[in-house]
N, C-alpha and C positions, 0 to 999 in steps of 0.2 A: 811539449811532448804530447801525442799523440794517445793513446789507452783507447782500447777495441774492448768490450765485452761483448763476448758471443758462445758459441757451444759449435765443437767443430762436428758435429752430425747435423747442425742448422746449413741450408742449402742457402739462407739470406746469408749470414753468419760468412760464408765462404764466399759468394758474391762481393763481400766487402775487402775480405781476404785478401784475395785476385786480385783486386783493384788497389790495393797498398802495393803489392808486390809488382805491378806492373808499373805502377809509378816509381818504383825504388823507396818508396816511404817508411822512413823508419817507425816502429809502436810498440808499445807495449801490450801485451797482450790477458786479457781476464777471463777465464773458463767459468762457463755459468751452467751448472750443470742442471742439462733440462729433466735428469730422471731423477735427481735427487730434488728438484722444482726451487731450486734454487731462485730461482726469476719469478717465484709468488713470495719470496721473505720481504718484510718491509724496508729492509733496507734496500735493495734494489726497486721496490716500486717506488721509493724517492728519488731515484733518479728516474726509471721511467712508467709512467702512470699507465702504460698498456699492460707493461708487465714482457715483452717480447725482444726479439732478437732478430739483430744486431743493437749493440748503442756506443757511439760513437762521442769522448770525450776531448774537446782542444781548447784549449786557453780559458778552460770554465765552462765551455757552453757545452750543452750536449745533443746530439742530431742522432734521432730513428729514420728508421726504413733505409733498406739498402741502398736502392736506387740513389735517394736523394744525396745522401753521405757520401755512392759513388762521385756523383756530379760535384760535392764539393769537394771532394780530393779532387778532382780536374781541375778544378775552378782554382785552387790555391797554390798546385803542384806542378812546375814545369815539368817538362820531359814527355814523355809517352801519353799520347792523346788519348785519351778512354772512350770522346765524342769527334762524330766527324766534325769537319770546321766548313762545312757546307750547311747549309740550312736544313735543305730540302735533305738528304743523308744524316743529317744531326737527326731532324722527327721521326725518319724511319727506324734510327737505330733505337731512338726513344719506345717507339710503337712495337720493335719487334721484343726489345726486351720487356715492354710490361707484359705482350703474351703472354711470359711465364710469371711475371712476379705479382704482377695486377688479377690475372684472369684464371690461372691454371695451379699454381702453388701452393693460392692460398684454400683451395680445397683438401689438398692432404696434409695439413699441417696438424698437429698432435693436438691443438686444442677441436677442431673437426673431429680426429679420431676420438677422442674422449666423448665429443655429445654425440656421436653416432654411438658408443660402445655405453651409455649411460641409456641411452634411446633404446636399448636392446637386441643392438646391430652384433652377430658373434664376430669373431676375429676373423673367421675365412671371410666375412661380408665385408671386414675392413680392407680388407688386403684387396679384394676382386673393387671394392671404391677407387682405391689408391691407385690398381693397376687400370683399371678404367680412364682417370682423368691423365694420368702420364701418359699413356699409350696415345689419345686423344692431343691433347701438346703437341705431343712429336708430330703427328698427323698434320694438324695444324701448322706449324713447323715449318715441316716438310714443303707443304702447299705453296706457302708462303714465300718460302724462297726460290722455290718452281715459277714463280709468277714474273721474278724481278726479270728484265731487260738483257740486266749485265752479269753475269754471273762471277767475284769477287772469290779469292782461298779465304777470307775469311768474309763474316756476315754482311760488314760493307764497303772491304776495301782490302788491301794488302796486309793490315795488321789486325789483331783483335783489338774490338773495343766495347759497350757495356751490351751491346747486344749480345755479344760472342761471349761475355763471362755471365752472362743469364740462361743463354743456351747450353753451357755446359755445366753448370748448379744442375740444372733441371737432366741433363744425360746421365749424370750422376746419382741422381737418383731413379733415376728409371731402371741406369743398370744394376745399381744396386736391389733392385726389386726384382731379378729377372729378365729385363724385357733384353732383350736380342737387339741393338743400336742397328746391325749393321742393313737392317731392313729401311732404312732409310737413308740413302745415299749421299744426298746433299748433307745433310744434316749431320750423319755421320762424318764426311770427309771435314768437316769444320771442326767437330768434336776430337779428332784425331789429332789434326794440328795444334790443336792447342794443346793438348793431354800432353806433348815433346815439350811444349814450353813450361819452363820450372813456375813459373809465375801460376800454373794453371796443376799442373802433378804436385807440384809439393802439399796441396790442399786435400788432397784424396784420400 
């Protein structure tokens, strides 16, 4: 059996989500709740010594960071490919979704809010941070997939796979903050398609 602890307002947390559901992978699931900090009690830093979300429990062993845990659900799990099976499209898909999970994510994440709000930063400073580096992402993003050759309904092919469940974590929290999706076209039309698929709405 499978056992997911996460927090479903965690945008990693939901990443992971996605990616069971789009494999059909059965789990069990454990709410960690990040406001009551549940994820600083000692028993959970014995399972993981960062103290963060996602963590991922199978046959005893247990695997952090989404991405990775993505990759090993692929890796274990027939059915629905989450990576292309081309190379050269397997690294791209890799590189477009660290933009959000490697490079832009982990700036608004609650432990960020806290040493900004300990530093003296008031809440409207957090929030204008927050919307700074999402707005920025998408931007990015956007550019990004303005550039490729071919242009694909989803990030790099016909079906979603870990780029397009990174791209829409990260939509999700934008529009949850405000920001207007539909200002970005590409980016948007991908975000939509997926939003129809249950694998990707029932997380929201």
């Amino acid at each position: 059996m499978i056992r997911l602890y996460g927090c479903r307002t965690s945008s990693a947390t939901n990443r992971v989500r996605i990616a069971l559901r789009l494999k059909n992978i059965s789990y069990q699931y454990v709410e960690v709740d990040l406001q009551q900090e549940e994820h600083l009690t000692s028993s959970y830093r014995e399972l993981n010594a960062q103290r963060k979300l996602p963590l991922l429990m199978h046959n005893g062993q247990i695997l952090t960071q989404s991405l990775a845990i993505i990759e090993y659900l692929n890796d274990i799990h027939a059915g629905h490919d989450i990576l292309p099976r081309d190379p050269l499209e397997r690294a791209a898909c890799r590189s477009f979704a660290s933009l959000f999970a490697a490079d832009y994510h982990p700036l608004i994440t609650r432990r960020v809010a806290d040493r900004l709000r300990a530093s003296g930063m008031t809440e409207t400073g957090i929030s204008q941070w927050k919307l700074h580096w999402l707005d920025e992402s998408l931007q990015v993003a956007e550019e990004t997939l303005s550039q490729r050759a071919v242009h694909h309904p989803f990030c790099c092919g016909a079906s979603p796979v870990m780029a397009d469940i990174c791209l829409f974590a990260q939509c999700e929290s934008a529009r949850k903050q405000g920001i207007d999706l539909s200002h970005y076209k590409l980016l948007f039309g991908i975000y939509a398609l997926c939003y129809e698929l249950d694998a990707f709405h029932e997380v929201t």
